[in-house]
MIROGU-618033 format. One record per residue (C-alpha): residue in one letter; residue number from 1; x, y, z. Coordinates in Angstrom, 3 decimals. Each point is the difference from the previous one (the first is absolute). Layout:
<site><res>A</res><n>NUM</n><u>X</u><v>Y</v><w>Z</w></site>
...
***
This chain:
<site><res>X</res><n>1</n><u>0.000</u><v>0.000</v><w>0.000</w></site>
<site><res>X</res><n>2</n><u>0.861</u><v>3.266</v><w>-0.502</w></site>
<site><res>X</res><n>3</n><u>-1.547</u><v>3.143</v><w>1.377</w></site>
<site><res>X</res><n>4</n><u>-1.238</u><v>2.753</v><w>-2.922</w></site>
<site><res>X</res><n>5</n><u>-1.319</u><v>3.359</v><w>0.409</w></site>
<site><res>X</res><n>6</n><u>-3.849</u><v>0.031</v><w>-1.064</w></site>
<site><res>X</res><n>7</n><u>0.944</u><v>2.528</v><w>-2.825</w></site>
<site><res>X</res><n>8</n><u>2.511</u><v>-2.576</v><w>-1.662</w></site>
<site><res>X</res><n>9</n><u>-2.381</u><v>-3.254</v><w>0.229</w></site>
<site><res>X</res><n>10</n><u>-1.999</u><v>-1.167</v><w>-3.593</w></site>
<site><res>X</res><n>11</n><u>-2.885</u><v>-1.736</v><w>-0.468</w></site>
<site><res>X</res><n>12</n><u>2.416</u><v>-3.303</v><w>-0.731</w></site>
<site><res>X</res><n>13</n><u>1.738</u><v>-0.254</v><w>3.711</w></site>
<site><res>X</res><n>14</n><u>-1.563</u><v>-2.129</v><w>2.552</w></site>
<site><res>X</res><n>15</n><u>-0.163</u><v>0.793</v><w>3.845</w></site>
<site><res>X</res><n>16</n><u>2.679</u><v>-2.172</v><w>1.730</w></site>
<site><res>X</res><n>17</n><u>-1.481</u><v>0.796</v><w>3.627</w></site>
<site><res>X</res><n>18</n><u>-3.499</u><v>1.092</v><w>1.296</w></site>
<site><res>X</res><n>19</n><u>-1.047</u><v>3.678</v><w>0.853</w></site>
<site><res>X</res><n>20</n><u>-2.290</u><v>0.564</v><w>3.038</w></site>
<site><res>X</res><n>21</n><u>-1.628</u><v>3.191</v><w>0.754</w></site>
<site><res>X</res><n>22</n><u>0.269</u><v>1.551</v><w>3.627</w></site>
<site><res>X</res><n>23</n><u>-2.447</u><v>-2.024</v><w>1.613</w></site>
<site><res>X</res><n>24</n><u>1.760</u><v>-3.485</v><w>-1.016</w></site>
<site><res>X</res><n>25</n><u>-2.804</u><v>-0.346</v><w>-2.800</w></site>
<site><res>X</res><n>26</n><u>1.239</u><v>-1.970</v><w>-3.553</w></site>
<site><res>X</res><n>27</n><u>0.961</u><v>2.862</v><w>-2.679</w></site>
<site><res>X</res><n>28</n><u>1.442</u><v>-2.232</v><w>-3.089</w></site>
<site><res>X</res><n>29</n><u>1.141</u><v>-3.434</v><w>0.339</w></site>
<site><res>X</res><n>30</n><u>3.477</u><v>-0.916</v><w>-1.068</w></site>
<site><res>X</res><n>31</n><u>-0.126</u><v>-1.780</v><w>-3.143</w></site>
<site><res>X</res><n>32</n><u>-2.412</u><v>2.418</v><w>-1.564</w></site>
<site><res>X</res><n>33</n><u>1.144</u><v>2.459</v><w>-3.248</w></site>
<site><res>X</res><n>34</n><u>-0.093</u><v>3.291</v><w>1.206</w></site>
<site><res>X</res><n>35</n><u>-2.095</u><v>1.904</v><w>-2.019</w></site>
<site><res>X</res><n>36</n><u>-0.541</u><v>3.812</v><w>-0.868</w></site>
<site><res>X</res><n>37</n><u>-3.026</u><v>-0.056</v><w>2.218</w></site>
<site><res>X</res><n>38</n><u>1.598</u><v>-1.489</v><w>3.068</w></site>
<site><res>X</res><n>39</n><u>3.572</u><v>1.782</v><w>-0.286</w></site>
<site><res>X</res><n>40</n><u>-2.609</u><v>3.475</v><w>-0.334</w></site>
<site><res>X</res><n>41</n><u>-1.657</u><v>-1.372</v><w>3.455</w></site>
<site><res>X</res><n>42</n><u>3.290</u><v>-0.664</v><w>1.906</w></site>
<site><res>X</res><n>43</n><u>1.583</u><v>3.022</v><w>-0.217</w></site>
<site><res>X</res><n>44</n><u>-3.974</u><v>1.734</v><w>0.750</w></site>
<site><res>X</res><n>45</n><u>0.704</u><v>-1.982</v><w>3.361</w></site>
<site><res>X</res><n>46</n><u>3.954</u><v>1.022</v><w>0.542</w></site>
<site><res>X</res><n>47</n><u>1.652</u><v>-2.537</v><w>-1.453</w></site>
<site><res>X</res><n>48</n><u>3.378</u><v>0.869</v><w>-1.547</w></site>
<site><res>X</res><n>49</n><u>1.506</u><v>-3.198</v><w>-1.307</w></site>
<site><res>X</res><n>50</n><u>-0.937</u><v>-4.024</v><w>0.152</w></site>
<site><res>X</res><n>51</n><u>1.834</u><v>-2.940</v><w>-0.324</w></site>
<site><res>X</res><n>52</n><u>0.010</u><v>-1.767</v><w>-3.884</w></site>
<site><res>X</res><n>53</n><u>1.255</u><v>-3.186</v><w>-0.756</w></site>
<site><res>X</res><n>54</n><u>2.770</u><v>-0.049</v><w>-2.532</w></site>
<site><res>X</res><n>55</n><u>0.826</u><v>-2.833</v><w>-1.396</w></site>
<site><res>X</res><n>56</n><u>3.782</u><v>-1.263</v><w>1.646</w></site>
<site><res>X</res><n>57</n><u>-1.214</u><v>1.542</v><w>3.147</w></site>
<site><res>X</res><n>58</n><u>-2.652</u><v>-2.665</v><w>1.500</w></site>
<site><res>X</res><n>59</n><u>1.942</u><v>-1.236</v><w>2.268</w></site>
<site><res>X</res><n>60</n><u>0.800</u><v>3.548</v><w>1.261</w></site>
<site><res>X</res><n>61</n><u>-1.892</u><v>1.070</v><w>3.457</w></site>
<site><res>X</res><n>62</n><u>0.028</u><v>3.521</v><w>0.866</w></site>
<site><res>X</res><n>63</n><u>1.543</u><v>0.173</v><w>3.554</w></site>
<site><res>X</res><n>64</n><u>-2.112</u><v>2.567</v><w>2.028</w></site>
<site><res>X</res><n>65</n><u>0.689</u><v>1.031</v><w>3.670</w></site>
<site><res>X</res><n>66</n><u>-3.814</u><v>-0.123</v><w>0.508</w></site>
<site><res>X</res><n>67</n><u>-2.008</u><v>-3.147</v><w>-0.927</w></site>
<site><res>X</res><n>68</n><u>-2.942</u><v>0.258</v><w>-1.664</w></site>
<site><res>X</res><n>69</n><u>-2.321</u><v>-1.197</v><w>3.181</w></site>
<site><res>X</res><n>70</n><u>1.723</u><v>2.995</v><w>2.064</w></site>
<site><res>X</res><n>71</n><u>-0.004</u><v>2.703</v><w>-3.356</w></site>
<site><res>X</res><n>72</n><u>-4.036</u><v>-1.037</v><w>0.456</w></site>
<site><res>X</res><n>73</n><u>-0.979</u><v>0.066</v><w>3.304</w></site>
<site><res>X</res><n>74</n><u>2.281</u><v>3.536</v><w>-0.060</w></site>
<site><res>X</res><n>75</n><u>-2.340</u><v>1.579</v><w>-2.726</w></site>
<site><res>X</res><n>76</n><u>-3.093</u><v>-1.540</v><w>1.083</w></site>
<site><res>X</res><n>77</n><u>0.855</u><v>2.114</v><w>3.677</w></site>
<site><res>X</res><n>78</n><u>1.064</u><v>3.144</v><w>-1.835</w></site>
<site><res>X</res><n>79</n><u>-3.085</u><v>-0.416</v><w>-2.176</w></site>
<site><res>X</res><n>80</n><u>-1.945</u><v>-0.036</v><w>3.276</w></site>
<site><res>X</res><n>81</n><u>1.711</u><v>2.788</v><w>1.817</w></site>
<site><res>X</res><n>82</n><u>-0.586</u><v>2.175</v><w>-2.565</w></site>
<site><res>X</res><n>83</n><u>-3.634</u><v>-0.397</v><w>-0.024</w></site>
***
């Protein structure tokens, strides 16, 4: 995988992990081509950049400080605070 700025993605690329929005809700599963309509709809929600795959790269796993379970609960609090 490899992470691309929304701007630089084409219809043709494929999501290489799953986007969830603030509240831990399912955006775009990976495996799905990212079309115009859902690149348009990320960045609406703040999204800067995903993660493609490329071919040569599946066996690549981005290394993040946060996992996933902790980047969610953390967004679904903030999402809650700020109501």
């Amino acid at each position: 995988m490899v992470r691309y700025v929304i701007d630089d993605i084409t219809d043709d690329m494929v999501l290489g992990q799953s986007i969830f929005s603030s509240t831990g809700e399912l955006l775009l599963a990976a495996g799905y081509h990212v079309a115009e309509r859902y690149r348009r709809r990320l960045k609406e929600l703040g999204f800067r950049s995903v993660f493609i795959d490329v071919e040569g790269t599946e066996g690549v796993i981005p290394e993040t400080i946060i996992t996933d379970h902790v980047q969610k609960e953390v967004a679904v609090s903030l999402s809650k605070a700020a109501s």
